[in-house]
VOBA-1610 file (N, C-alpha, C; in pm, whole numbers, padded with zeros to 5 digits, always signed):
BEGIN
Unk-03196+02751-02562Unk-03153+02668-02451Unk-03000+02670-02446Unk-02987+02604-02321Unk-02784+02629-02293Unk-02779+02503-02233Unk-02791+02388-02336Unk-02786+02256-02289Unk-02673+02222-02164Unk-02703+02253-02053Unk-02565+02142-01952Unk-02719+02021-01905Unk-02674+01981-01799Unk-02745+01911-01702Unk-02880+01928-01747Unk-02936+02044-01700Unk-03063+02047-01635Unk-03147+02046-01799Unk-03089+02143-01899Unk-03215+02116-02026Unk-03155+02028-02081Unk-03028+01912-02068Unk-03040+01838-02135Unk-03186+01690-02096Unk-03181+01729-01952Unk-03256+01642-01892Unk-03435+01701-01974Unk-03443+01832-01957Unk-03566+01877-02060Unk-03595+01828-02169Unk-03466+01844-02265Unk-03494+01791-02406Unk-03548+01629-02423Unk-03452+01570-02343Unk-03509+01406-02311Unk-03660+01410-02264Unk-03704+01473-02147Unk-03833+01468-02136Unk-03917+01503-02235Unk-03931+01615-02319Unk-03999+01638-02422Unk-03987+01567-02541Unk-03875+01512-02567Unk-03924+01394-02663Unk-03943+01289-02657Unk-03922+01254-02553Unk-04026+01098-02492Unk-04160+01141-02459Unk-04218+01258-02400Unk-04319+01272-02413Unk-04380+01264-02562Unk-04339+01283-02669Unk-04376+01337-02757Unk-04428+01408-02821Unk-04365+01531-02736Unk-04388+01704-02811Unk-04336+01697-02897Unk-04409+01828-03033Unk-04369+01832-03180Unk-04236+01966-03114Unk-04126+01890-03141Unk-04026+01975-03143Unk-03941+02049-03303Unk-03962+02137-03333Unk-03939+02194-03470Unk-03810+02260-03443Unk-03709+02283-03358Unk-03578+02238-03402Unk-03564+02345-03238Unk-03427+02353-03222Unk-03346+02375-03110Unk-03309+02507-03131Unk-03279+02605-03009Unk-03183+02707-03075Unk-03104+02707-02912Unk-02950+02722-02976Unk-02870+02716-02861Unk-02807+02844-02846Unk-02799+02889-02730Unk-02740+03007-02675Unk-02610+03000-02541Unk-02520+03122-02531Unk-02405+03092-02428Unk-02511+03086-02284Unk-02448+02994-02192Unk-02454+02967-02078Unk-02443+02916-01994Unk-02465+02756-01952Unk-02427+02653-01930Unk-02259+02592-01978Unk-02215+02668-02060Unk-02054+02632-02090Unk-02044+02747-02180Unk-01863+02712-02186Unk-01871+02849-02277Unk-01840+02835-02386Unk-01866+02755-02450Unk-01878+02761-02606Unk-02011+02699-02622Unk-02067+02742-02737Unk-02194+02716-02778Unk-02180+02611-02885Unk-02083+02578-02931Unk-02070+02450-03024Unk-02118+02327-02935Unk-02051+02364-02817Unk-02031+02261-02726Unk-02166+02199-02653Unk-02253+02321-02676Unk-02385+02311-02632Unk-02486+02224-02740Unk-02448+02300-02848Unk-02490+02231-02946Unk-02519+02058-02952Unk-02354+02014-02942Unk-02318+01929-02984Unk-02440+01832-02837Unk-02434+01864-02741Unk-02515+01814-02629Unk-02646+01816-02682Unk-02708+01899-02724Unk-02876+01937-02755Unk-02927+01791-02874Unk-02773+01807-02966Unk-02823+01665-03108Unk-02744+01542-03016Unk-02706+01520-02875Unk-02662+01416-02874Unk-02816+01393-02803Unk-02853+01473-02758Unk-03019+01441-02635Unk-03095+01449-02756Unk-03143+01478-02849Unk-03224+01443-02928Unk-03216+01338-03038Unk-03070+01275-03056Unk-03043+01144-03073Unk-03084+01026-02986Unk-03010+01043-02842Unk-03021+00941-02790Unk-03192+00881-02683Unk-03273+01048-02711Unk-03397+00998-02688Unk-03502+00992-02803Unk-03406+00973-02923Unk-03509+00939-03062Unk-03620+00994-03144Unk-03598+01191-03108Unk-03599+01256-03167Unk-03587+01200-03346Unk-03706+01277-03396Unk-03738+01274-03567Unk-03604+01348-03610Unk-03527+01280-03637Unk-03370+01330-03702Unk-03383+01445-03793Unk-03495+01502-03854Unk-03504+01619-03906Unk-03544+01744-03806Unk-03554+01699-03693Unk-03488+01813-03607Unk-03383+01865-03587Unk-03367+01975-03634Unk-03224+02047-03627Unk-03214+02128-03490Unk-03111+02157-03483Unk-03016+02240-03374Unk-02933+02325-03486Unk-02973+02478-03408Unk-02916+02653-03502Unk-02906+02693-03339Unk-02763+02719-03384Unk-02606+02775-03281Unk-02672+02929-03305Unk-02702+02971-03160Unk-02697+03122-03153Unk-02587+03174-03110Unk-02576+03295-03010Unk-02504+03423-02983Unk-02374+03309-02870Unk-02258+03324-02880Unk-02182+03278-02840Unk-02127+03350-02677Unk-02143+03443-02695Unk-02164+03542-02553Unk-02272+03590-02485Unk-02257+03638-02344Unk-02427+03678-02316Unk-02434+03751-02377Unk-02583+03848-02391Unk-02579+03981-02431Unk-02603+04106-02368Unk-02625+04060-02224Unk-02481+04129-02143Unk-02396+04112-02036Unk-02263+04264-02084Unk-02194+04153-02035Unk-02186+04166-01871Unk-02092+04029-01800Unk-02132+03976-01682Unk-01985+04001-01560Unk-01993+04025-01442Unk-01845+04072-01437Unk-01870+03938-01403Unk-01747+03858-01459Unk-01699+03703-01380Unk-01642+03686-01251Unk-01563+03781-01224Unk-01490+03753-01093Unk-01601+03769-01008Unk-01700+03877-00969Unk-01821+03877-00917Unk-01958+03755-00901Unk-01930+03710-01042Unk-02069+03591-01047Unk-01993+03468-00909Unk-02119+03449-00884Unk-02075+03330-00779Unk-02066+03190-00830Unk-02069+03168-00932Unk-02040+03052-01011Unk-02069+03065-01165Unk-01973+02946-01254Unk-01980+03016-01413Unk-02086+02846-01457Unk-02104+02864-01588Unk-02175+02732-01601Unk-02095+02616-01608Unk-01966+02602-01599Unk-01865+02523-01630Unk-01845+02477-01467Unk-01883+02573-01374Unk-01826+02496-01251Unk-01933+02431-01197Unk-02073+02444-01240Unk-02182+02313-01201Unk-02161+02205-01301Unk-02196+02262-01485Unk-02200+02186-01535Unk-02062+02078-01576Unk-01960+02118-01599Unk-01840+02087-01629Unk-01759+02121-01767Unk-01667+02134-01857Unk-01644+02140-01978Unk-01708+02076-02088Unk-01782+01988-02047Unk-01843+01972-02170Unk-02049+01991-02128Unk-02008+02038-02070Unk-02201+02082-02001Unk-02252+01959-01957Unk-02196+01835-01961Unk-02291+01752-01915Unk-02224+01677-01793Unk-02132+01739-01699Unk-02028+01643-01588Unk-01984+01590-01641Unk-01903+01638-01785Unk-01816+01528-01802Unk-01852+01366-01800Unk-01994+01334-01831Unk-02028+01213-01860Unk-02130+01232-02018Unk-02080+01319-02139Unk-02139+01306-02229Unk-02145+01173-02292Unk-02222+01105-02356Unk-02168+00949-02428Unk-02083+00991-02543Unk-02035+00890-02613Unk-01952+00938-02713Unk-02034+00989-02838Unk-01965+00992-02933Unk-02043+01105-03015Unk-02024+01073-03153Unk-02157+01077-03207Unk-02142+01064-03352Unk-02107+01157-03466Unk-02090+01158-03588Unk-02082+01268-03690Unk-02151+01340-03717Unk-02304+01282-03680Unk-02420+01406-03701Unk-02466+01496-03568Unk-02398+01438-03445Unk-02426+01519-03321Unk-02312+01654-03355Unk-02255+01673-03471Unk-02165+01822-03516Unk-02214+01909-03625Unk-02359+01823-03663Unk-02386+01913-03790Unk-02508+01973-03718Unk-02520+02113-03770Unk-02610+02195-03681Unk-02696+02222-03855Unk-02822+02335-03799Unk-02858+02389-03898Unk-02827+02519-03938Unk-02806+02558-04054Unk-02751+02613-04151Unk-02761+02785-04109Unk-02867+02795-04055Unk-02943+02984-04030Unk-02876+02968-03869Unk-02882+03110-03865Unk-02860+03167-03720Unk-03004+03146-03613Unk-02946+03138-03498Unk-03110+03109-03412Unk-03151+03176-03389Unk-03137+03287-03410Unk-03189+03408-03406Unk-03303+03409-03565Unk-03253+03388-03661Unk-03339+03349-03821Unk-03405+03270-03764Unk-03373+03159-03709Unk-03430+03017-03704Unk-03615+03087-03649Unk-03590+03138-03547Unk-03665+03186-03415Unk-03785+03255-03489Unk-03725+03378-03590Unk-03797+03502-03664Unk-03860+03378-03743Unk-03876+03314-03829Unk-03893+03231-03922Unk-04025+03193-03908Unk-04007+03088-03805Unk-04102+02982-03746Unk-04212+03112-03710Unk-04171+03201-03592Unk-04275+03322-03562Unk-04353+03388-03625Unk-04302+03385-03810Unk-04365+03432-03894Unk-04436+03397-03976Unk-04443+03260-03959Unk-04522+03173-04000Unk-04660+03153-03950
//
């Protein structure tokens, strides 16, 4: 996922529904840093009360491929804003920065192989 707006609004739905969510993997899109995405994905699975042993694993920081910009008719920063969420993220705690440890790409292979 590329948490701005629209999957942050996903992640909230799925854990109020209460789907078994076994952790996040964030990818570039919605903004352009993927920390930044991150940091959105554990603030939506905080603030809709997500089992705190759900983690969030930071994938590929660029697409994988690449995109001419001057051509695209919009980037994810000009719907979503600099911080992917319009600039109305809530404030933020110390654990909405700690991600999990493997690449999401591991994360992904892992679980699949199980």
């Amino acid at each position: 996922t590329d948490p701005g707006v629209d999957d942050a609004f996903a992640i909230v739905m799925a854990v109020t529904a209460g789907m078994q969510i076994e952790g996040l993997t964030i990818v570039h899109g919605n903004g352009d840093c993927v920390e930044t995405l991150g940091i959105n994905a554990n603030v939506c699975l905080r603030l809709a009360g997500a089992d705190p042993s759900v983690k969030v694993y930071l994938g590929e920081q660029k697409p994988a491929v690449a995109v001419d910009v001057k051509e695209a008719s919009h980037k994810g920063v000009d719907v979503h804003g600099e911080d992917g969420l319009g600039e109305m993220r809530p404030p933020l705690v110390p654990s909405d920065k700690v991600f999990g440890e493997q690449h999401a790409a591991e994360f992904i292979w892992e679980r699949c192989s199980q």
